[in-house]
Every structure is written in structure tokens, then in C-alpha cells.
Backbone as JSON, one array per atom type, in Angstrom:
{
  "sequence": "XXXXXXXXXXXXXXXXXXXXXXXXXXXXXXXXXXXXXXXXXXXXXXXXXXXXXXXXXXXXXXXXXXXXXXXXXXXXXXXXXXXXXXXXXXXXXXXXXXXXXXXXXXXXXXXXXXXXXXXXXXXXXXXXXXXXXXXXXXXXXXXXXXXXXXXXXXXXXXXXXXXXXXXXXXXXXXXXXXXXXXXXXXXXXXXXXXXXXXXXXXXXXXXXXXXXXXXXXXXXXXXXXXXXXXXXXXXXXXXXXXXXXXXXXXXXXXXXXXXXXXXXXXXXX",
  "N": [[4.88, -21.42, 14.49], [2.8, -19.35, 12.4], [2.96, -17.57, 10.78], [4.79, -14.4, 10.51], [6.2, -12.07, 12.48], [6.44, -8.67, 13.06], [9.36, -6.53, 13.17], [10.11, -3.76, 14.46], [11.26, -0.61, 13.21], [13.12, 2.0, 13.34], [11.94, 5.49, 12.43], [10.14, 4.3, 10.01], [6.99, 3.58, 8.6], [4.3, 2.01, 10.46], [4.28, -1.38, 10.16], [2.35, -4.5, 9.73], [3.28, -7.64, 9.89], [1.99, -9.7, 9.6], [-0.67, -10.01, 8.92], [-0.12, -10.32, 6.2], [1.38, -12.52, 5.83], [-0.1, -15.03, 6.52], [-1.28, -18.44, 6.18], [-3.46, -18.55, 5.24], [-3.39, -16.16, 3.75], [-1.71, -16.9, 1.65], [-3.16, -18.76, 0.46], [-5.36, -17.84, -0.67], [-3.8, -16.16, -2.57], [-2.6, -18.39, -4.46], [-4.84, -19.38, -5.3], [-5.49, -17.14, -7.02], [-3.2, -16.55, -8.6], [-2.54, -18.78, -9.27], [-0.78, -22.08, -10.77], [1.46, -21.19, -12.22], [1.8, -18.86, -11.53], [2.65, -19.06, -8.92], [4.95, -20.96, -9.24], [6.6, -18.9, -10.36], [6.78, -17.18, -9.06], [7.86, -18.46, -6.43], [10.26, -19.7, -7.98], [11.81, -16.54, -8.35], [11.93, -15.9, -5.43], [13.8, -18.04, -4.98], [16.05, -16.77, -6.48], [16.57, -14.53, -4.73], [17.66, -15.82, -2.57], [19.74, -16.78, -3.32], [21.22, -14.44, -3.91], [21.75, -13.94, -1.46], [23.18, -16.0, -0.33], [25.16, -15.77, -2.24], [26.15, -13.06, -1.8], [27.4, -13.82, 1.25], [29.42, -16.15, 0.82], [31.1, -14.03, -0.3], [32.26, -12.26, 1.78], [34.76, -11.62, 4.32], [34.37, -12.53, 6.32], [33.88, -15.06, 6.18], [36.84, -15.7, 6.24], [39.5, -17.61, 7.68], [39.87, -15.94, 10.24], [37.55, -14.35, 12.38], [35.16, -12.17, 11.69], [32.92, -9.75, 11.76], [30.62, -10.92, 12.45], [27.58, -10.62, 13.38], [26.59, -9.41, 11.24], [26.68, -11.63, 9.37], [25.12, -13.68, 10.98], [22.33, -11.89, 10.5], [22.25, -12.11, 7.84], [21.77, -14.61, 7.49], [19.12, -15.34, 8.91], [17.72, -13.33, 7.5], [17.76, -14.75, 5.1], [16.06, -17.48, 6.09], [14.01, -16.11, 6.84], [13.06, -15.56, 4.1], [12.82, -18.11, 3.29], [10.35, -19.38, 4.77], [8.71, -18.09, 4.76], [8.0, -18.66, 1.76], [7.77, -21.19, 2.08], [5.5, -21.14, 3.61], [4.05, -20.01, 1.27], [4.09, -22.54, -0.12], [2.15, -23.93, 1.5], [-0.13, -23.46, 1.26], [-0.44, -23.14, -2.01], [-0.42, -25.74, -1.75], [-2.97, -26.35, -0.4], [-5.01, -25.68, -1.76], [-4.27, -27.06, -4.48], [-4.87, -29.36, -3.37], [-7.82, -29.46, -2.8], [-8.67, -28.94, -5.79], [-7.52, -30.69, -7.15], [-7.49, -33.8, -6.32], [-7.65, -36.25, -7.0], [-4.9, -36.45, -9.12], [-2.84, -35.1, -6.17], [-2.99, -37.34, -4.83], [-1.14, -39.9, -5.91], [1.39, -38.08, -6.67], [1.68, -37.41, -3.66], [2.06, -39.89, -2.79], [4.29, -40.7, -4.2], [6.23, -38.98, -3.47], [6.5, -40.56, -0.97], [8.3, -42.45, -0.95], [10.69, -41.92, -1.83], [14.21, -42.3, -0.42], [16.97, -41.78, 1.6], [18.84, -43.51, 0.07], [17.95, -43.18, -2.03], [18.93, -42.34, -5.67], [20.69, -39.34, -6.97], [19.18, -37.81, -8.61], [17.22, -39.15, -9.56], [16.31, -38.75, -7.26], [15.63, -36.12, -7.13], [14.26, -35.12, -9.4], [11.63, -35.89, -8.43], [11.51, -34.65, -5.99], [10.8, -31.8, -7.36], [8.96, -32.64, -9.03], [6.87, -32.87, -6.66], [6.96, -30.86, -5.29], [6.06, -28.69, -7.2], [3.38, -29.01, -6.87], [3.44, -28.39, -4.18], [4.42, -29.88, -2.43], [6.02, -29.81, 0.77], [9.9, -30.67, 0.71], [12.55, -32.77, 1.49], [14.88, -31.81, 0.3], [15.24, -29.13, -1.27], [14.2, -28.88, -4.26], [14.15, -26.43, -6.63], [16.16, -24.66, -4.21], [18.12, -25.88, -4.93], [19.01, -25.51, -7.68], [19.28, -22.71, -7.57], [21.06, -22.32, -5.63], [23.76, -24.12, -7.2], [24.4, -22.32, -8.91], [25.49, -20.15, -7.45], [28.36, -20.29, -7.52], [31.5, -19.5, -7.31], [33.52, -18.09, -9.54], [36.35, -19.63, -10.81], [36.55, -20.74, -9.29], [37.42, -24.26, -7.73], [35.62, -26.88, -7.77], [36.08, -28.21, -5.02], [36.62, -26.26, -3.33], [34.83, -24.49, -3.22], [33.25, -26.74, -1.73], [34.68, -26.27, 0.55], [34.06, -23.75, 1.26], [31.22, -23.33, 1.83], [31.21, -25.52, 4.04], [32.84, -23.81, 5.65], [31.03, -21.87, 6.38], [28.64, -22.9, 7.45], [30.41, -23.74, 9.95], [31.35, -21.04, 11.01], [28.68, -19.94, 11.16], [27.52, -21.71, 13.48], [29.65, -20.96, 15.62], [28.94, -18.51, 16.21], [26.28, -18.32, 17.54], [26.46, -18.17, 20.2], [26.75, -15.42, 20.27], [24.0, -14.07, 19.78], [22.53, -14.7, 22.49], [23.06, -12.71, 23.67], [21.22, -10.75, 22.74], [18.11, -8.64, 23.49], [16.15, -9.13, 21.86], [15.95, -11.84, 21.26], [14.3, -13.65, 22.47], [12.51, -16.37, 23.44], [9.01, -16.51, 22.43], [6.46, -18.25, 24.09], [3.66, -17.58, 23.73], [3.54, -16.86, 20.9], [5.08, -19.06, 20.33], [7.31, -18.73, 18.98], [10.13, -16.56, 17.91], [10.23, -13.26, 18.74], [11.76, -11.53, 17.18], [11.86, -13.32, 14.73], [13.71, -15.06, 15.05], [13.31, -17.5, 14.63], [13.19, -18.3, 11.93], [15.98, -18.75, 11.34], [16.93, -21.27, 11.79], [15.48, -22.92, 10.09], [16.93, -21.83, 7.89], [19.2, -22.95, 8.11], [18.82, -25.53, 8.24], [17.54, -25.91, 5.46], [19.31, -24.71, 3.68], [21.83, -26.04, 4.2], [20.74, -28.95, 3.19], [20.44, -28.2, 0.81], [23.33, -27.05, -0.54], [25.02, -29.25, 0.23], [23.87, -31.54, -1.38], [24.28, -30.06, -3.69], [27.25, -30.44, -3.73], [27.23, -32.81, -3.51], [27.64, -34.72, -0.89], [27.39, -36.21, 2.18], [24.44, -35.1, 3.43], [23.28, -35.15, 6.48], [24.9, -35.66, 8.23], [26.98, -33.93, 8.18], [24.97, -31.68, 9.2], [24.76, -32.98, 11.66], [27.41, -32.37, 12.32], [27.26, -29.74, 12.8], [25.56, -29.0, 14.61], [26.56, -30.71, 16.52], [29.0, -28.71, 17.1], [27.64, -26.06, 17.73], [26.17, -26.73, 19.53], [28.3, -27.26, 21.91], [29.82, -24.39, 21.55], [27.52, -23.3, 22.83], [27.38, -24.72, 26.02], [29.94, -23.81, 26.49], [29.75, -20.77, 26.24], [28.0, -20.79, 28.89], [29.43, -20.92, 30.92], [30.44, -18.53, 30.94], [31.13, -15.57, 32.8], [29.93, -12.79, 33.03], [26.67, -11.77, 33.27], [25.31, -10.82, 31.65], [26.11, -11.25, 28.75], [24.36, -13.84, 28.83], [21.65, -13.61, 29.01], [19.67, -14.7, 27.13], [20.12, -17.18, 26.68], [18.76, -19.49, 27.19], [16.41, -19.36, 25.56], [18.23, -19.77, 22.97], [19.4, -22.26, 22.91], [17.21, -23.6, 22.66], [16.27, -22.64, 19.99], [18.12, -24.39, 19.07], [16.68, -27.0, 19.05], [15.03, -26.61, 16.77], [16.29, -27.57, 14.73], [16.64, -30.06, 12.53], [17.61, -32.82, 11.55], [18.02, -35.07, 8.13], [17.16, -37.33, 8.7], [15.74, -37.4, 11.01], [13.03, -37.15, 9.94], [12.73, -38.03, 7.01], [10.69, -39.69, 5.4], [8.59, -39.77, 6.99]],
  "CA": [[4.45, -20.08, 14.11], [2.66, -19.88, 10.75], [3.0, -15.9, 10.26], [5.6, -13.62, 11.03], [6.24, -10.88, 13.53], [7.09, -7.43, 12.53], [10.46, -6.18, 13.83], [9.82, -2.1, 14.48], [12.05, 0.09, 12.42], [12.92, 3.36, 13.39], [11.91, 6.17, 10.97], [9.49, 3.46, 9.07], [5.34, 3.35, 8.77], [3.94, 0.59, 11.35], [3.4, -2.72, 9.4], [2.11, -5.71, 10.47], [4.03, -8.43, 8.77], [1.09, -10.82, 9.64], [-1.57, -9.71, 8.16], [-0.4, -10.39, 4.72], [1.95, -13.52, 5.22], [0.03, -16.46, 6.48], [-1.63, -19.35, 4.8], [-4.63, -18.49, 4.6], [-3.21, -15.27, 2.22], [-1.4, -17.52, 0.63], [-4.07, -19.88, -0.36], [-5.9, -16.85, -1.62], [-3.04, -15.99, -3.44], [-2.34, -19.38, -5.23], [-6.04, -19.07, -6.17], [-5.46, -15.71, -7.8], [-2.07, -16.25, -9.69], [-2.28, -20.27, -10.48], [0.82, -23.0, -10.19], [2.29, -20.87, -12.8], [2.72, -17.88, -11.03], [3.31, -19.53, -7.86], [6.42, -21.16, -9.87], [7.37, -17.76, -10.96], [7.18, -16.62, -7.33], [9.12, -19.37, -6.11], [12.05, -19.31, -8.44], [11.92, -15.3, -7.75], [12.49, -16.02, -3.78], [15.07, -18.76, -5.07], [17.08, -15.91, -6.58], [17.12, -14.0, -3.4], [18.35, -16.83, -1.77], [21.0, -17.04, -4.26], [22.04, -13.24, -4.25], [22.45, -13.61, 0.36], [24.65, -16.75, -0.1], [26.66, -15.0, -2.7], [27.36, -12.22, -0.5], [27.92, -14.59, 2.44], [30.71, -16.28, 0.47], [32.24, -13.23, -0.9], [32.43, -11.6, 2.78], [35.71, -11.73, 4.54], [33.9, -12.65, 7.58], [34.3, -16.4, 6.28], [38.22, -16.49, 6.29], [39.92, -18.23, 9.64], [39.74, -14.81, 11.26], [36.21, -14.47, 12.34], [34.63, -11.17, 12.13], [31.42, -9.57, 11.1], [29.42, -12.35, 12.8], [26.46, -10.42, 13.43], [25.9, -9.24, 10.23], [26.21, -13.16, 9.1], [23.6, -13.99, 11.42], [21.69, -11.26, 10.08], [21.51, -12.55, 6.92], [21.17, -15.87, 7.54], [18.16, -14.97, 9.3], [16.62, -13.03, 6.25], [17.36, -16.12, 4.16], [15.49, -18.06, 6.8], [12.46, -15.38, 6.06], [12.43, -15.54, 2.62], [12.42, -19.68, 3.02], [9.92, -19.25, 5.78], [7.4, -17.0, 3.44], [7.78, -19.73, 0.26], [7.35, -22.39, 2.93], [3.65, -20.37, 3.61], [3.09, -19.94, 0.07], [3.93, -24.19, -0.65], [1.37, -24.75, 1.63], [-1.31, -22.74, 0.25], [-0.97, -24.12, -3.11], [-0.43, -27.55, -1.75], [-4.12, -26.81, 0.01], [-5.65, -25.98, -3.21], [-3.96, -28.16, -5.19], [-5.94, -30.75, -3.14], [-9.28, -29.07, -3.14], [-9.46, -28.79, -7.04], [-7.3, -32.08, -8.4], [-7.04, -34.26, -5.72], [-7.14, -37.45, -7.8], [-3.49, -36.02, -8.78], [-2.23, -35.01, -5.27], [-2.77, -38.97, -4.45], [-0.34, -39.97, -6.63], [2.17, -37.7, -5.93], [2.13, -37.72, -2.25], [2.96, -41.1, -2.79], [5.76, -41.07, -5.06], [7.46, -38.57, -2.99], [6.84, -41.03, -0.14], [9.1, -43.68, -1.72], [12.24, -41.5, -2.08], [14.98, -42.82, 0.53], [18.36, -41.38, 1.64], [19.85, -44.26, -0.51], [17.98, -43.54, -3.78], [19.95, -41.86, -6.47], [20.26, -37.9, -6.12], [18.93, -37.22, -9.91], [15.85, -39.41, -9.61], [14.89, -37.37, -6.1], [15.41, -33.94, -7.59], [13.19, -35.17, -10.44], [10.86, -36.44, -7.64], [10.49, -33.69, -5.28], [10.47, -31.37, -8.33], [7.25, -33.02, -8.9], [6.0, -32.68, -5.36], [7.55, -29.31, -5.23], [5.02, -27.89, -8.05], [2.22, -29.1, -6.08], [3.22, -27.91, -2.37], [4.96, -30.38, -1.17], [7.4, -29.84, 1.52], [10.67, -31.84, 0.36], [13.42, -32.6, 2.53], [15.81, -30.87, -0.55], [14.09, -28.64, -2.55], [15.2, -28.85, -5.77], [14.66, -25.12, -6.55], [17.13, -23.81, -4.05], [19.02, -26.49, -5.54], [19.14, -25.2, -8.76], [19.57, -21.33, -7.27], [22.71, -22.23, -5.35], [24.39, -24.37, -8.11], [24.36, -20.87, -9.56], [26.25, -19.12, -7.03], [29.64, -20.43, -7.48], [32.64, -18.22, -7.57], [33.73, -17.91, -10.71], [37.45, -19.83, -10.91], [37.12, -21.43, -7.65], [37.2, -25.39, -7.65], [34.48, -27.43, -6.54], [36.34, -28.66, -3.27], [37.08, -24.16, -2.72], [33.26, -24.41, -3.25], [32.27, -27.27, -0.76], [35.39, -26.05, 1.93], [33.44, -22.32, 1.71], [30.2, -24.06, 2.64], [30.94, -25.81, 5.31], [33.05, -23.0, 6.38], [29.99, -20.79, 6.52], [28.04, -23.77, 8.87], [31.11, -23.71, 11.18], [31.0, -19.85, 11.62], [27.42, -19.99, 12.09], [27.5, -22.56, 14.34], [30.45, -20.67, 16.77], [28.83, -17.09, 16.57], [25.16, -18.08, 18.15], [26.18, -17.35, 21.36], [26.18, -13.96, 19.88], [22.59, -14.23, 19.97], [21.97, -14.58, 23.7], [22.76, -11.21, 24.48], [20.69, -9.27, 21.97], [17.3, -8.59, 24.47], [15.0, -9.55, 21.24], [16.23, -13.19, 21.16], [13.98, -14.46, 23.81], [11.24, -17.15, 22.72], [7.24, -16.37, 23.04], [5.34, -19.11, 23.9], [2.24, -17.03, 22.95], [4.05, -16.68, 18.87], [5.45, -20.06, 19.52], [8.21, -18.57, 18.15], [11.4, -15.52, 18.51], [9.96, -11.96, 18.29], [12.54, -11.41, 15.99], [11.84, -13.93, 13.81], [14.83, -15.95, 15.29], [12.87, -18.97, 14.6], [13.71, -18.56, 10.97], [17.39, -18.96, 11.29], [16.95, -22.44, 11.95], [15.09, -23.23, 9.16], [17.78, -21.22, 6.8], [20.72, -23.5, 8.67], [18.75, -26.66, 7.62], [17.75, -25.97, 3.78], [20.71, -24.53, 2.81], [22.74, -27.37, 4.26], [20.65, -29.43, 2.55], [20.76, -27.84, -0.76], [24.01, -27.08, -0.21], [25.57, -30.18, 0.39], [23.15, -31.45, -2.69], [24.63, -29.43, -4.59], [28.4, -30.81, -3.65], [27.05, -35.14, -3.65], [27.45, -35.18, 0.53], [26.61, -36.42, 2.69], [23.58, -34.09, 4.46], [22.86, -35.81, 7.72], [26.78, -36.13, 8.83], [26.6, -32.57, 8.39], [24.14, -31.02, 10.33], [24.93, -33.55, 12.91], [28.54, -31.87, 12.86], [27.08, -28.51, 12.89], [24.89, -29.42, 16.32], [27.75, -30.8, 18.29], [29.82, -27.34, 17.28], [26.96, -25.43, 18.21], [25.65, -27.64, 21.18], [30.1, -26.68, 22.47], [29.94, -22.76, 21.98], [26.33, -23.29, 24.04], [27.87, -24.91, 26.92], [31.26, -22.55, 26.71], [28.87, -20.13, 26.73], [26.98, -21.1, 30.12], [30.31, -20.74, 32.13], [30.62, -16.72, 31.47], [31.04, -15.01, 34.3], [28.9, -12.01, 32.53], [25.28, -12.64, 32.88], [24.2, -9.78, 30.0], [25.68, -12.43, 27.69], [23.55, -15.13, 29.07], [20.55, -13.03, 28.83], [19.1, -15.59, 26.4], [20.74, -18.32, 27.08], [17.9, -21.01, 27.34], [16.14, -19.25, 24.14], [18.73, -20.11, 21.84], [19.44, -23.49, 23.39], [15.48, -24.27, 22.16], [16.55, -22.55, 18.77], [18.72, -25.65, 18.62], [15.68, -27.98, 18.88], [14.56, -26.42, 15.7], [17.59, -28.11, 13.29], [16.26, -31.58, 12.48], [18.61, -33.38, 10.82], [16.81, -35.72, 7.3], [17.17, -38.6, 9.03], [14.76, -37.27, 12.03], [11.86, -36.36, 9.35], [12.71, -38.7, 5.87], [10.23, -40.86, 5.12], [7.31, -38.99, 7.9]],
  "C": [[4.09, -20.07, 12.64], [2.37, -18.66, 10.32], [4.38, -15.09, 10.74], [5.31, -12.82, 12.03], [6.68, -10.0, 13.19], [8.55, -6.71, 13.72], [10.35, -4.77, 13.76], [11.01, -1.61, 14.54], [12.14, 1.27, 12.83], [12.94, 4.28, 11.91], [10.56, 5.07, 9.88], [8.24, 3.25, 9.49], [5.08, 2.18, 9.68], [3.35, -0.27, 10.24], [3.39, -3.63, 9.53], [2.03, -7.03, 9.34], [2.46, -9.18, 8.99], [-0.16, -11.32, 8.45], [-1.63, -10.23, 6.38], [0.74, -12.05, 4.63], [1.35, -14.82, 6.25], [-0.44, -17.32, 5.88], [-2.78, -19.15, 4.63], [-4.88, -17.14, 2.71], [-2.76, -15.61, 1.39], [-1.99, -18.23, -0.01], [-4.73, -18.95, -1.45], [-4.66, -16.22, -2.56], [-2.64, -16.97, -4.65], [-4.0, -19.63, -5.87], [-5.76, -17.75, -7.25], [-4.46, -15.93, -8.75], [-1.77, -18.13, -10.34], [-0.65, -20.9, -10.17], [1.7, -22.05, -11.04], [2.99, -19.43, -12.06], [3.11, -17.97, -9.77], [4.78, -20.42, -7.78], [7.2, -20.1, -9.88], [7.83, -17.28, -9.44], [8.31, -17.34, -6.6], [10.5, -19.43, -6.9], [12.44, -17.69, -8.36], [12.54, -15.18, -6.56], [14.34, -16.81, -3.76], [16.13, -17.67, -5.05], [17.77, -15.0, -5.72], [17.66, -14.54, -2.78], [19.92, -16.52, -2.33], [22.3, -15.43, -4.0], [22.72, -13.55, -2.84], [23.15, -14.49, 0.0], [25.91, -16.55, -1.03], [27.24, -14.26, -1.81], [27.75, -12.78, 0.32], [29.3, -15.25, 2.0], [31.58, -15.19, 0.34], [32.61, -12.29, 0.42], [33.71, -12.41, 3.24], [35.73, -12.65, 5.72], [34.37, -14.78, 7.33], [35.65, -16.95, 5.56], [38.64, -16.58, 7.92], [39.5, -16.73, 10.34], [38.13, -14.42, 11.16], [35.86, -12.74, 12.86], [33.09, -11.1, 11.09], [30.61, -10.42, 11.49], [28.02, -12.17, 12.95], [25.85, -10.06, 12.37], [25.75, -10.64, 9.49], [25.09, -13.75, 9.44], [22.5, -13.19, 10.62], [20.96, -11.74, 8.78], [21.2, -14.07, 6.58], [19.79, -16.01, 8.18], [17.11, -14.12, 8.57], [16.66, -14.22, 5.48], [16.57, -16.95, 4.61], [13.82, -17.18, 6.88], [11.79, -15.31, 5.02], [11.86, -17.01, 2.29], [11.15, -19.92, 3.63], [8.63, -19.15, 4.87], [7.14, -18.47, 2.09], [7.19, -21.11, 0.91], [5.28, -22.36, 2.99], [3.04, -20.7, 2.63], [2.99, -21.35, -0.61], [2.39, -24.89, -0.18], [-0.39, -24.23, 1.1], [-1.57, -23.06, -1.07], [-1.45, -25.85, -3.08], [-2.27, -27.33, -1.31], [-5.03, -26.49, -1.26], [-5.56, -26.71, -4.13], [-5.16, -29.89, -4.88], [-7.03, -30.74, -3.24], [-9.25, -29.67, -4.99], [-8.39, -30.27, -7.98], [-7.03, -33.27, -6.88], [-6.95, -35.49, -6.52], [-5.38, -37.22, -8.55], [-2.39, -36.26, -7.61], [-1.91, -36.14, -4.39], [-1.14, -39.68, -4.83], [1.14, -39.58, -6.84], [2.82, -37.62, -4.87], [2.82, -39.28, -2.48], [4.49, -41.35, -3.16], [6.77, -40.47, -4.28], [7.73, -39.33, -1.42], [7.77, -42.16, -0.09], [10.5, -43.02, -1.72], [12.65, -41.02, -0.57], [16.06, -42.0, 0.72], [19.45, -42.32, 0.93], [19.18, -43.92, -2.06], [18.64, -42.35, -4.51], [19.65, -40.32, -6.62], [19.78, -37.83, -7.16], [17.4, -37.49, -9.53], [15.1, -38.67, -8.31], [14.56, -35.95, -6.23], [14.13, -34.48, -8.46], [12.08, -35.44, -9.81], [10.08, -34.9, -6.83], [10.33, -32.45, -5.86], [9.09, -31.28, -8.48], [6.37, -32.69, -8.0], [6.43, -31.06, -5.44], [6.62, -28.58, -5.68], [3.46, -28.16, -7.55], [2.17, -29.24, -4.44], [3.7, -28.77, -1.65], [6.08, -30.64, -0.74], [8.31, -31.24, 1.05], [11.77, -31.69, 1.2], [14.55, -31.72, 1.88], [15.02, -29.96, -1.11], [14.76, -28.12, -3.78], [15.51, -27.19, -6.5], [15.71, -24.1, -6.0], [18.63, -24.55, -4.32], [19.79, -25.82, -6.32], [19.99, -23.59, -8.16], [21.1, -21.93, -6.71], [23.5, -23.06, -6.33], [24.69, -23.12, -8.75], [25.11, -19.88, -9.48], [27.6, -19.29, -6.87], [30.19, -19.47, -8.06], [33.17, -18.64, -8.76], [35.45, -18.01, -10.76], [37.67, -20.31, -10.18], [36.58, -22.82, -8.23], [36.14, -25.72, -7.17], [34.67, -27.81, -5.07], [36.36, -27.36, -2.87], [35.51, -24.4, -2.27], [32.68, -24.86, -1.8], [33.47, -26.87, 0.71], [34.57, -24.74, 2.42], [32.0, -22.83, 2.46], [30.39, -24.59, 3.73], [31.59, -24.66, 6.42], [31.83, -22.1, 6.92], [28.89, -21.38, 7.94], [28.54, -23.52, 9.89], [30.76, -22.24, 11.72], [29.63, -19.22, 12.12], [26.99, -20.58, 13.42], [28.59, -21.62, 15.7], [29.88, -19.5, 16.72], [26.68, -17.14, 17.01], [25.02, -17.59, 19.22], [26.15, -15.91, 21.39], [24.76, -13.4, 20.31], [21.75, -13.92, 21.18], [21.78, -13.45, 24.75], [22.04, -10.47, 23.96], [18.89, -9.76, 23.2], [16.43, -9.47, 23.46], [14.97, -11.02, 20.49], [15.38, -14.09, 22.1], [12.47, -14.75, 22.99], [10.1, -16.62, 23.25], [6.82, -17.2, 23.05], [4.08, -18.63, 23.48], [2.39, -17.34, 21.63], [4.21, -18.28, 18.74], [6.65, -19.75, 18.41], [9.09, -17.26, 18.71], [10.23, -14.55, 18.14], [10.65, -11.0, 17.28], [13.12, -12.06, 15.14], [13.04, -14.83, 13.79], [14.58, -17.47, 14.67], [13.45, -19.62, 13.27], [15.02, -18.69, 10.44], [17.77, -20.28, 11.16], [16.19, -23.43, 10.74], [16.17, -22.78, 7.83], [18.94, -22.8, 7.06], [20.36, -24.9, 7.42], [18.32, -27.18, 5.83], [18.96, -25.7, 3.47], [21.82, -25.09, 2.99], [22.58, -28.39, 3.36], [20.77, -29.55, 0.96], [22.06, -27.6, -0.91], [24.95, -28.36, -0.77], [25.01, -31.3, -0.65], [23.93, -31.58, -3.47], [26.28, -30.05, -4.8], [28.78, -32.05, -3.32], [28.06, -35.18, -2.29], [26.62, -35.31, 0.93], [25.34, -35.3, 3.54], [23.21, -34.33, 5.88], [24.07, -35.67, 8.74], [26.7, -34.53, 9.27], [26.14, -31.5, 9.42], [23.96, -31.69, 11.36], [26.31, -33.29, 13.8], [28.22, -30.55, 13.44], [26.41, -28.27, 14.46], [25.47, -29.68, 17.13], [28.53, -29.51, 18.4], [29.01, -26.46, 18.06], [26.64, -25.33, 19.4], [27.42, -26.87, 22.18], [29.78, -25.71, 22.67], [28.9, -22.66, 22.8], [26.71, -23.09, 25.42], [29.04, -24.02, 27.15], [30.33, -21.37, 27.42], [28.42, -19.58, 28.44], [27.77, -20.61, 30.99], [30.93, -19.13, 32.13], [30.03, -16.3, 32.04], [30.13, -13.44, 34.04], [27.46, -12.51, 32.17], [24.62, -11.42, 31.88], [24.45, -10.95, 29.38], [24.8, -13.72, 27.63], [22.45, -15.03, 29.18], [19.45, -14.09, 28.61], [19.03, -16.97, 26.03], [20.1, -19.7, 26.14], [16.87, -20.84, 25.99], [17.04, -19.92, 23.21], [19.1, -21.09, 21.85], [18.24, -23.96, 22.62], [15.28, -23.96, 20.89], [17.19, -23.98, 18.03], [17.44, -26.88, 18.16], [14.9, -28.1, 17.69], [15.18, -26.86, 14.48], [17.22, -29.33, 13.75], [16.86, -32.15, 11.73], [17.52, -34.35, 9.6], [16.39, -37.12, 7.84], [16.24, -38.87, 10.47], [13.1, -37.36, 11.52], [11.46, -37.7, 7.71], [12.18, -39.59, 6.33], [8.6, -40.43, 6.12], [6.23, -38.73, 6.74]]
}
């Protein structure tokens, strides 16, 4: 899906997310405002990033007792819009970028084709940094790097830090079957995607693991290969309730799964 879908608001004007977010508006946009303000834009989105996984830590929802789960999803699913949207606007500069320097974008592509899951984490920030400012998708991206380094609690250890993180995976990971009952969880093959922008949840899971876990020198791969078998479990649990409202969606959010690619499916492509 390379646009959004508008989710209809009660009380709120009809507006058709589309229209203004896919790449072709973004190309025309990175024509109009230049790498510099397509920087500015991008560390702008970063900060939003930054403000939802503050609140996500500071919610109660991620101590052992699990509540609030839908509003978790919720906003893991705007963070997965806002990444979604910057994703749009990378590739829109990246396609200009190549039109007007491509003797550059040579050069680059390359370099960021050289950085391994064994080379050293400094020299790949400094790497896809580089690629970063000229559009290209990185398996970390050093910007929401930088943004979540940012959002630490203020007196909490770094291990408080990386136990709240993965806590936040796990509770994502056990409250999808949530998911299967809401009616507007069910995939379009026409969109190629959720009607309520489900698609972008899966994209939130896997940056902000990666940045994430980045951010706290883990492993990333181990990770989101733990987070898939938890998930893949509450699935199957799932399957065997004897209530078929909750299973509504079942086989949608099963195919949500297919959308978390671990770096080790993609590094080096």
C-alpha cells in the first residue's frame, strides 16, 4: 500500500488521507522544500515518535498487570503512521535525489550496501545517516535512533530502560488477538493493505525494535524473532475460542504477522 486510507470520524469534515500522502506528493514536495527541509521534516516526525513511546513507557498498562491494551495498540499504530508517512516522504527524495545528482546516489547506494550485522554499530549509524539524507531505506534509521535515545526516564537505569522495552514488545505481542474482533481489522486485497491502516502497526513493531534495541547494543534479530513466536502463541490460543466474534479476523491478523521481517530476512537485499 503506498498511501493511506482515511478512517471516518464522527463529527469531522470527510478527508481523504490519500490524496495528499503518496509518493508522488511527496516527490513534489522534496522538490519544493529541498534535503534541508525534508531533514527538518524528518527529525519533526522523529519527535513525534519520541513523544508516543514516552507515553507508552510512562503508562501503567506496561506493569505485569496488563491493562489498557487497546489504547497501546492504538498508539502503536499511529507511530506506525507517522513511520509509514516519512517512509513516503524517503522515497520521494530518494527519487529526486537520483534524477538531479545521480553520480552521488551511486556511491552511496553502495556504501550502504557494505554494512553487515557484524560491522560496528557507530560506523553503520554514520553510514545509514548518509543514506538516510538521500532516501535511503535503512534497516536502523539512525534518526529514530537519535529520537528514542532521548526518551529515557529520567533516574531509571539503562537495564530499567532495556527491561521497559522489551516489556512493551511482549505486551504488544499478547494483546493482538485483541485485534481480531474489532470488524475494521480485516485485510483488502484491493488496498493491499488493513482499512484501518492496520498494516502500519507492523511496520511500528519492526523500527522501533530496531531502534530500540540500537539504542540498548542488542541484539535486533533475537528479538523480533522472540516477539513472533509470542505472538505466533496468543494466535494459535486464540483459534481455540469457543466465541467466534473474537475470531472475526482471525486470518487478517495472522497475515499482519507476515508483515514483521526480521534484519536478517532483508540485510544486505
Amino acid at each position: 500500500l503506498q498511501a493511506f486510507t482515511t478512517v471516518p470520524r464522527e463529527e469531522q469534515p470527510p478527508f481523504s488521507a490519500a490524496e495528499f500522502s503518496d509518493v508522488s506528493e511527496m516527490r513534489a514536495l522534496a522538490e519544493l522544500i529541498g534535503p534541508y527541509g525534508m531533514k527538518f521534516l524528518s527529525e519533526n516526525l522523529m519527535w513525534h515518535v519520541g513523544s508516543q513511546v514516552t507515553e507508552l513507557k510512562e503508562r501503567p498498562a506496561l506493569l505485569p498487570r496488563l491493562t489498557s491494551a487497546e489504547n497501546v495498540l492504538k498508539r502503536m499504530t499511529i507511530i506506525g503512521e507517522i513511520l509509514s508517512f516519512r517512509a513516503m516522504a524517503q522515497q520521494g527524495l530518494r527519487e529526486v535525489f537520483s534524477q538531479r545528482c545521480p553520480f552521488l546516489m551511486g556511491p552511496i547506494e553502495s556504501l550502504a550496501d557494505v554494512v553487515t550485522p557484524d560491522t560496528d554499530i557507530q560506523v553503520t549509524l554514520s553510514i545509514f545517516e548518509l543514506a538516510s539524507a538521500a532516501g535511503i531505506p535503512c534497516e536502523v534509521d539512525p534518526a529514530l535512533v537519535t529520537a528514542l535515545a532521548g526518551t529515557r526516564t529520567e533516574g531509571s537505569s539503562p537495564e530499567e530502560e532495556y527491561k521497559v522495552s522489551c516489556l512493551l514488545l511482549v505486551f504488544v505481542a499478547v494483546s493482538l488477538p485483541l485485534l481480531a474482533a474489532d470488524p475494521a481489522s480485516q485485510y483488502s486485497p484491493e488496498l493491499d493493505g488493513f482499512t484501518n491502516n492496520l498494516h502500519c502497526l507492523a511496520k511500528a513493531i519492526v523500527q522501533l525494535s530496531a531502534a530500540l534495541f540500537t539504542v540498548h547494543n542488542k541484539n535486533i534479530e533475537s528479538h523480533l524473532k522472540e516477539f513472533l513466536l509470542l505472538a505466533s502463541l496468543s494466535l494459535l490460543q486464540l483459534a481455540q475460542e469457543p466465541d467466534k466474534a473474537r475470531l472475526r479476523n482471525h486470518d487478517s491478523i495472522v497475515l499482519l504477522l507476515q508483515l514483521v521481517r526480521t534484519p536478517g530476512d532483508t540485510w544486505g537485499q
